[in-house]
C-alpha positions, 0 to 999 in steps of 0.5 A: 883291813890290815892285810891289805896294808892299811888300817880301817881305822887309819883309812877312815881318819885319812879320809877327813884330812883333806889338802892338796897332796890328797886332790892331786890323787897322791898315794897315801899309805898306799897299798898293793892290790889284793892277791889274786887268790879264791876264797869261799863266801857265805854261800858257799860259792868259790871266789875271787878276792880281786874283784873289780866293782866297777858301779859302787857308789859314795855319798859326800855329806854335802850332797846329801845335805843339798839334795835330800830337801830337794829329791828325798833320797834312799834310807842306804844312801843317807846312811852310806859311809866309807867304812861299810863300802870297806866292809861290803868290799871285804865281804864281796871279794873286791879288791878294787872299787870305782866311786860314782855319784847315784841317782838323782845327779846334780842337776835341779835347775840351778847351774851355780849350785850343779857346778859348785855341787859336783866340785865338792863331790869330785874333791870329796871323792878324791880324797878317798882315793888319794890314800889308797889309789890301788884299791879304789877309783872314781869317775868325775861327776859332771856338771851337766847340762850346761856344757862350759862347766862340764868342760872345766870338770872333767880337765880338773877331774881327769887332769888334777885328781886323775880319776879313771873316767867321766860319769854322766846321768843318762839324762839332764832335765830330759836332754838325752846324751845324744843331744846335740848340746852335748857335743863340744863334751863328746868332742872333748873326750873323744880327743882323750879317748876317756872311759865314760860311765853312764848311770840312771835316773827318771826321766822328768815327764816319767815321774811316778807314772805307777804310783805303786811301783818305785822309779829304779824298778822300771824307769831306770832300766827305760832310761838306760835304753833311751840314751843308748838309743839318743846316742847311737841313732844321733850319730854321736857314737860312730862321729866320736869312736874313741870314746869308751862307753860304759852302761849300767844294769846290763844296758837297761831294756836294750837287749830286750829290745835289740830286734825293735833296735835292729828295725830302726837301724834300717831306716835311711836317716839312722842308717846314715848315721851308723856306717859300721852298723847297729850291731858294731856301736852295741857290741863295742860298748860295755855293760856291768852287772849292777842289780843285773846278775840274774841269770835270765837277765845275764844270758840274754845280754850274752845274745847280743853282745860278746861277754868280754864286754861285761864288767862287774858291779854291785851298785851298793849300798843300794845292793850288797856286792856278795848276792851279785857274785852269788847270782853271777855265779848261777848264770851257766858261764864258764869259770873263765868267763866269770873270771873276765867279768870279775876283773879281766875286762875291767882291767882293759878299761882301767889298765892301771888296775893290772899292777 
């Protein structure tokens, strides 16, 4: 890591000092981005080594303490640490990494401890950017549903630590985004013209409906699909225009979908709530490419919305970010347009990354 002008070592002791230099998001030992070079990976593929993974996730270990008694939680996310996101980042090319909290969330019921939950995850996180802003970022965790709480999280997080956007779950004990109890938040972060990142989970009547198929290979994907739809067929979308909306996994089952999407879309009620179109709200959305690289998977995406709306991600630890680029690789888009999903378009969401 000393070419990029800081120790792993060194990272990796900064990280357990906290303070409030580190919460307020100051730069400590900082360093330049990565050169915008090419470099050959194990596959032989060329590629970037300023990446911009835009879905990495990290795993604080009071959240792991606090969840996994409640909703078991995945042998890669117990065992995540700050030096494998270093290694799997080096590995992949990414010079850049945005931090998010993964699938099951915050929320089990309980609103002291969600809100207490996602301070510590937020101040965790902060701590990870504070010593090197110009490699990694990190979207607030929110504590949702109660909507006051989700309020003081994101001015602390956006204000204080200064993160790069807000992450929600695609659904809160059922309530989809598109909720109207969720409005005073959308209203909120409309005003800020914030990014908001949206990650799944199951949704709670979907559990274990085939025993024999885990929840992330189908419902996740499903659950995506649901809150695009909650929130473009409710209106919230074209009420709050300024919000800048990111979906994981290549917008789940959507563009599969688009025509069944397109027949609703035409009912008057809908109709009324989407003044610009269906295809207006889906294609002002960005997508990442999270577990989503596959070329069948990739060039349908294309078909429905323009590829400068595509962003990369690697979803680790769950995935390793080097098989993603490979994949991306495969997908019979133009070197170009690799080149834009792999930080260009990014860099137009988070313009501080351009440095």
């Amino acid at each position: 890591m000393e070419k990029h002008g800081l120790t792993r070592r060194g990272f990796l002791q900064s990280i357990a000092v906290g303070g409030s230099a580190a919460l307020a998001g100051a730069a400590l030992g900082a360093a330049p981005l990565v050169a915008q070079t090419q470099s050959t990976s194990s596959t032989g593929a060329a590629r970037r080594t300023d990446l911009i993974d835009v879905h990495h996730h990290f795993a604080p270990p009071d959240y792991l303490t606090e969840i996994h008694p409640l909703s078991p939680l995945s042998p890669p996310f117990r065992a995540w640490t700050v030096e494998k996101t270093l290694a799997d980042m080096e590995k992949t090319g990414a010079g850049v990494a945005i931090l998010s909290i993964s699938n099951p969330g915050l929320w089990f019921g309980d609103r002291e401890s969600t809100r207490k939950l996602a301070r510590t995850c937020n101040e965790y996180g902060a701590r990870i950017v504070a010593n090197n802003r110009q490699r990694f970022g990190a979207f607030v965790a929110v504590p949702l549903p109660n909507p006051d709480d989700a309020l003081k999280e994101i001015e602390y997080g956006l204000d204080v630590l200064k993160f790069d956007g807000v992450g929600f779950m695609t659904n809160y004990g059922g309530k989809y985004l598109g909720h109207a109890d969720f409005a005073p938040v959308w209203a909120e972060l409309n005003r800020r013209k914030a990014l908001v990142y949206t990650h799944p989970i199951t949704c709670p009547s979907c559990e274990n409906l085939v025993p024999e198929v885990a929840a992330r290979v189908i419902e996740f994907g499903t659950d995506t699909t649901r809150t695009i739809a909650s929130l473009v067929f409710s209106g919230v979308t074209s009420k709050y225009p300024d919000i800048r909306w990111l979906f994981s996994h290549a917008g789940g089952t959507m563009p599969f979908l688009i025509d069944r999407f397109q027949e609703a879309a035409k009912e008057p009620a809908k109709a009324k709530r989407l003044p610009n179109g269906l295809m207006y709200e889906l294609q002002r959305f960005y997508y990442d490419t999270a577990q989503s690289a596959h070329p069948v998977t990739m060039t349908t995406l294309a078909k429905v919305i323009p590829l400068s709306q595509v962003v990369f991600g690697t979803d680790f630890p769950f995935r390793g970010g080097e098989e993603q680029v490979a994949s991306l690789y495969k997908s019979g888009f133009s070197m170009q347009e690799i080149r834009g999903i792999e930080r260009d378009n990014a860099v137009r969401l988070m313009p501080r990354l351009k440095a």
